[in-house]
C-alpha positions, 0 to 999 in steps of 0.5 A: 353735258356729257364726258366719258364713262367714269365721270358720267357716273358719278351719279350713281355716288349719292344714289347709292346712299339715297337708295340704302336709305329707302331701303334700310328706313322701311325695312330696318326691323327685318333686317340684319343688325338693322340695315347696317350692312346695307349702308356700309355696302352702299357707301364702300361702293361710293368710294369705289366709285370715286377711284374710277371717276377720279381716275378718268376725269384726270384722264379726259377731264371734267364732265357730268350728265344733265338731264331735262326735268320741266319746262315753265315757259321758256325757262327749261329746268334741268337736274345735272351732275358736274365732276370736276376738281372741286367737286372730286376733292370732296367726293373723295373726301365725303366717301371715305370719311362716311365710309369708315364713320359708318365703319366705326359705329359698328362698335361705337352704337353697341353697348354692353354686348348689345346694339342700340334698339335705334340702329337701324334709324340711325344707319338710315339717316346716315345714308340720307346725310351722305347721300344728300351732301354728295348730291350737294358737290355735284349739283351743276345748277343752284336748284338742284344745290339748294334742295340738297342743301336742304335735305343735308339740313334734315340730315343733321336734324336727324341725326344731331336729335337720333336720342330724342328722349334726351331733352338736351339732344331734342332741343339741340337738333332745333337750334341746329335747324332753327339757326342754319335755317336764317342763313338759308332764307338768305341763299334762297332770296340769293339765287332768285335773285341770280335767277331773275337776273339771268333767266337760268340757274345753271352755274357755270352759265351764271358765272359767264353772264356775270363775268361779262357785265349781264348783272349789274353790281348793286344785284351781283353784289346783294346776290352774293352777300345772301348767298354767303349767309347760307354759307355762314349758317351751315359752316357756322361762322360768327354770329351763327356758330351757336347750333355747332356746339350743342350739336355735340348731343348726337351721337359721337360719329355724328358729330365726327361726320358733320365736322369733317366731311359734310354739314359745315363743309358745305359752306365752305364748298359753296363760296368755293364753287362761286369764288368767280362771281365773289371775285366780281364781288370784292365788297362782299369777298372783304366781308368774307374775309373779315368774318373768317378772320374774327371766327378764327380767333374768337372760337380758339380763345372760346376752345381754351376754356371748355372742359367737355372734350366733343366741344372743345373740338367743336370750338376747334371746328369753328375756328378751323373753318374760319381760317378756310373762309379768311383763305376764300376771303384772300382768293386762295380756293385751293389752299381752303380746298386743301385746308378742308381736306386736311383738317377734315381727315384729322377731325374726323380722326379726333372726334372718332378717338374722343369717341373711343374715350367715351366708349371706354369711360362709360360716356364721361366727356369732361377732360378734367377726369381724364388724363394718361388714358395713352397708357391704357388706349394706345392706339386711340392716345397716339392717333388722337395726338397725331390729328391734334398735332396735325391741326397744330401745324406740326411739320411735316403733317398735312395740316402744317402744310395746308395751314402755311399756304393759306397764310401765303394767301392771306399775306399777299392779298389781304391787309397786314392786319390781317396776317398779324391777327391770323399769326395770333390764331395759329397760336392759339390753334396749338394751344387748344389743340395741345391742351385736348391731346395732353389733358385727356392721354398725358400726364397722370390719370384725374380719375379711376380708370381700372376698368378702361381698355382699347376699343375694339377692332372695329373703332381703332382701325378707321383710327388708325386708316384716318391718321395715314392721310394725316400724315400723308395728305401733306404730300399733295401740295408738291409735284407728283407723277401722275396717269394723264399729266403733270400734277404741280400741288394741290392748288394748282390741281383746283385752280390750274394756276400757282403752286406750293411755296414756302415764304421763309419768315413766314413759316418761321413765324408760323412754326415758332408759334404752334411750338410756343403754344404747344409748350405751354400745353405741356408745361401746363398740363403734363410737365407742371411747370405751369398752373392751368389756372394762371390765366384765370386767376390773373384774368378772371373777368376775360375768363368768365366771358369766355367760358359763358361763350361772350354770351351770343347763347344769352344775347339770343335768349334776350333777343327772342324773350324781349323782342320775339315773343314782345313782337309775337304777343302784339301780332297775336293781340292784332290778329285776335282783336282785329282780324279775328274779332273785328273783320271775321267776327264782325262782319258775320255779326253784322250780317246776323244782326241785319238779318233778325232785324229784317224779318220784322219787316216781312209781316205778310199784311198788305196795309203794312207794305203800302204804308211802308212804300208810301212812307217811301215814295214822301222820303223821295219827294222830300230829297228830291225837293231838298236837292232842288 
């Protein structure tokens, strides 16, 4: 398939981050400030890339490049590109949330006047991640999809374990790899099975054959449940939530870039990309649905409760996420789109400023040591509370916007039950939100802050280029001018239907809400007029179960000792005593003994085989006779 010169190159996006990777890995000790430079390079040029392919596809709409890569019989496999709406969104998305987190570690991975000893690995990896989550969004075919999947995975093994003689940080890369890893052997069983169905793993041509009746529901249905298992994982949705946290032992802009633009997005991505063959699935979309609701709630009450600011915004990640899958539930692509973007841009503004924190607090974490770091960091404090307000709900920022329309969805396609829980989540949202933001920048200072001071350059202008789209990004869900038609709102601009709207009461309750929540984060942690620990001391059971995170990570833990390792033992005992001693073993003792007990018969002496051949021929008579 091909369209005209800026989408045809799209290509070149991902290729450019896979070469610096290439490039930087091998090279990285002869190179200035180990490679940085080159990754930048890479990347900036991704983003500029974008402009013109975004420009021509709004001109002369979608289109891609595929190319002919093998063929096994009358299966033909391809590796193809496809730029569209979805896949632009994220383009944009992935290459300027990359761009200025490269930027940002600039200054983020030098201490002391010195760059860390592993920063050109770490620009390397960097690529590789970026490279393979932009080879992800254009793929047009489930294969290509799943190898970038995959490789998006190693990405954030790298990267989550980059300080891996930090045991913590070795330990939470694998549980990173081991626990997307369950989802991904469900997406792979997914897309053999789409595969068996219908000969190929081009996707649109998956979603024609599905929308006329060539798969029958039992596999359709199967197909799309294991595929939204690979989603699960990588967008960490209950129950495979537990590697998001932990992951926070990588390096800060890490965790910036997997929690805006490119890990976790990848699920979201996926069940956007294939909401025509959910759409035919509805048991599945309703599982969809029910898991991003219960994940909304659940790791808002769970970021009430951590003191450690990178996971309080991890918890906040989770929760958002949810809120992404619930839309996708309620059918609503665009307003997941749309919610993704903004929270993404915000994201990365947040854990980039709890990054600047850190930098200037020698690495301390623990909002509780913090507070009224505004006064001393003003650029990173009113930025970070911009991202918080933003994922809040505070009108006008995008995040009021995107959130809203996703509660439009969810009212009018989903059970009422689930609009009155989802009104529960925004609450808790401005809640967790206004108790990071307020804990850490107002209110008086919990700890010696003399030696604290504004990051430089480097990290605060990435802050302060990331908060104009938090701001601005809002303005995509209306009507705009634009080159080569008309533009009706961003859901409209994904699905080419539908539009922005407002329900009155619903935004009513909406913004009644987040500012409850946010008073009482102010009343809480800056005004005094309440006690932070109320809610603890009247609910000190509920309280415990969430600090110990309803106990999924010991639930885990039980499961792999009593049952894992039980299971494990016994298969090593099989294996030892049957296969190994019994089959392997005996079978070459058996053929040892038969033959020391031979050779005895091998004398050489005439008289001793004719004997032996007359003592045979009577044992022949005497069955003989016997049979008879």
């Amino acid at each position: 398939m091909s369209a005209s010169i800026g989408t045809d190159w799209a290509w070149l996006i991902p290729a450019l981050s896979a070469a610096a990777f290439f490039v930087v890995l091998p090279f990285r000790r002869r190179l200035p400030i180990q490679g940085a430079p080159i990754s930048i390079g890479a990347i900036l040029a991704g983003f500029a890339l974008f402009w013109i392919v975004l420009v021509d596809m709004l001109a002369a709409g979608p289109g891609g490049v595929s190319l002919r890569w093998l063929s096994v019989g009358e299966t033909t496999l391809s590796w193809g590109f496809e730029v569209d709406e979805i896949s632009v969104t994220m383009l944009g998305l992935v290459t300027f949330v990359a761009l200025l987190v490269q930027v940002y570690s600039l200054g983020y991975m030098r201490h002391h006047g010195r760059y860390d000893p592993g920063l050109g690995r770490y620009y390397a990896f960097h690529s590789l991640f970026v490279a393979a989550m932009l080879a992800l969004v254009l793929a047009d075919n489930l294969l290509f999809l799943y190898i970038a999947w995959e490789l998006v995975g190693l990405g954030s093994y790298l990267l989550i374990g980059f300080w891996y003689e930090r045991r913590s940080a070795a330990e939470a890369a694998k549980k990173a790899f081991v626990t997307t890893r369950i989802g991904d052997v469900g997406l792979l069983i997914g897309v053999i099975m789409l595969f068996r169905a219908t000969g190929t793993f081009d996707i649109s041509t998956i979603i024609h054959v599905a929308q006329n009746g060539g798969i029958d529901d039992w596999t359709l249905s199967v197909a799309m449940f294991l595929i939204f298992l690979g989603a699960m994982g990588k967008s960490a949705q209950v129950p495979f939530h537990v590697w998001l946290p932990d992951a926070m032992e990588g390096p800060t802009p890490v965790s910036a870039l997997i929690h805006a633009a490119t890990m976790v997005a990848a699920g979201v991505y996926l069940v956007a990309r294939l909401m025509p063959m959910f759409e035919l699935a509805p048991l599945v979309l309703a599982v969809v649905a029910s898991v991003g609701l219960f994940t909304f709630v659940f790791a808002g009450a769970i970021a009430l409760v951590v003191t450690d600011i990178k996971r309080a915004l991890a918890y906040s990640t989770i929760s958002h996420l949810g809120l992404m899958m619930l839309s996708l539930g309620a059918g609503g692509v665009g307003a997941a789109l749309f919610h993704l973007t903004a929270h993404g841009v915000a994201k990365a503004m947040l854990f980039l400023g709890a990054g600047s924190v850190m930098h200037a607090m020698d690495d301390e974490t623990d909002m509780r040591k913090m507070g009224g770091l505004i006064r001393r960091m003003p650029l990173t404090g009113w930025t970070f509370l911009i991202g918080a307000a933003s994922l809040a709900g505070v009108a006008p920022l995008a995040g009021f916007f995107s959130k809203d329309e996703v509660l439009l969805h969810v009212l009018e396609h989903l059970h009422p039950v689930f609009i009155a829980v989802a009104l529960a989540g925004v609450a808790l949202s401005a809640l967790y939100m206004a108790r990071v933001a307020f804990a850490t920048f107002l209110g008086g200072a919990r700890s010696d802050q003399r030696g604290v001071r504004e990051s430089p350059l480097v990290m605060t202008l990435p802050l302060i280029l990331l908060a104009a789209p938090a701001v601005g990004v809002g303005a995509l869900a209306f009507d705009l001018p634009v080159a080569g038609g008309a533009y009706h709102g961003f859901a409209w601009f994904i699905e080419g239907h539908g539009g922005f709207r407002l329900e009155p009461w619903l935004t009513a309750a909406s913004l009644l809400l987040a500012g409850g929540g946010i008073w009482v984060g102010w009343a809480a942690y800056v005004s005094g007029r309440v006690s932070p620990t109320a809610f603890t001391d009247r609910f000190p059971t509920l309280h415990r179960a969430l600090v110990a995170k309803l106990y999924f990570d010991e639930l885990y833990q039980w499961t792999i000792d009593r049952v894992v390792l039980a299971l494990a033992r016994l298969v090593a005992v099989f294996d030892r005593v049957v296969v190994n001693d019994t089959a392997v073993d005996g079978s070459a003792e058996a053929v040892k003994s038969s033959g020391f007990y031979m050779k005895f018969i091998q004398t050489g002496r005439l008289y001793n085989y004719g004997m032996a051949m007359a003592a045979g021929a009577v044992a022949l008579a005497i069955l003989w006779w016997v049979a008879r």
